[in-house]
N, C-alpha and C positions, 0 to 999 in steps of 0.2 A: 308645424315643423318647418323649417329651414327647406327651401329646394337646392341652396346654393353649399349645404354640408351635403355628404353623403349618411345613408342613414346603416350606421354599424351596433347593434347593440352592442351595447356594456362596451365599446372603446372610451377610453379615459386617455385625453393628454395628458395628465398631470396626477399619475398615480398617488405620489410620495403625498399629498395633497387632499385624495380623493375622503376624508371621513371629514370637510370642511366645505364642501360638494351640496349645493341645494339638494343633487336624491337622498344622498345621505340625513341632510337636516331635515327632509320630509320623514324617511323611516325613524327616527328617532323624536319624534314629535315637538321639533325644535322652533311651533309658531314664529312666536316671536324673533327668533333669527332670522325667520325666511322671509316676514316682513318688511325686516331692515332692507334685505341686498335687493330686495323687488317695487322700493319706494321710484325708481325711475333709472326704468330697464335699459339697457343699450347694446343686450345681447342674448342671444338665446342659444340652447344645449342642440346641438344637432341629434342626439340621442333622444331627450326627451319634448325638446320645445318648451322646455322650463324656459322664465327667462330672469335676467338680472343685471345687476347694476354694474358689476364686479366680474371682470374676464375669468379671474381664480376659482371662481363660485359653480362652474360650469364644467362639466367631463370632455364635450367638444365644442368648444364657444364657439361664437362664429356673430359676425353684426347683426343687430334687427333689420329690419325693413323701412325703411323711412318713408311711411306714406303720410 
């Protein structure tokens, strides 16, 4: 997880959005989708530390870490 989000469960920036949301595609068993948005990540969920490729993909995006 992110030190630089704060950590809030279930906050979503982007409610109107949220069932196209990697938690969402994990509860719905949407492999294959979640593989796409996670081929080269550039962001991660403050929520869950999911990460992705796709700012929209994410309930509180926030950049990776570039180490």
């Amino acid at each position: 997880m992110s030190d630089r989000l704060p950590k809030v469960d279930n906050l979503c920036t982007n409610p109107a959005n949220h069932k196209a949301h990697m938690c969402e595609l994990r509860l719905a068993g949407r492999t294959e989708q979640l593989k796409k948005y996670q081929e080269n990540p550039k962001f991660v969920c403050g929520n869950c530390g999911t990460t992705a490729n796709d700012i929209g993909a994410l309930c509180a995006p926030g950049p990776m870490d570039e180490k």
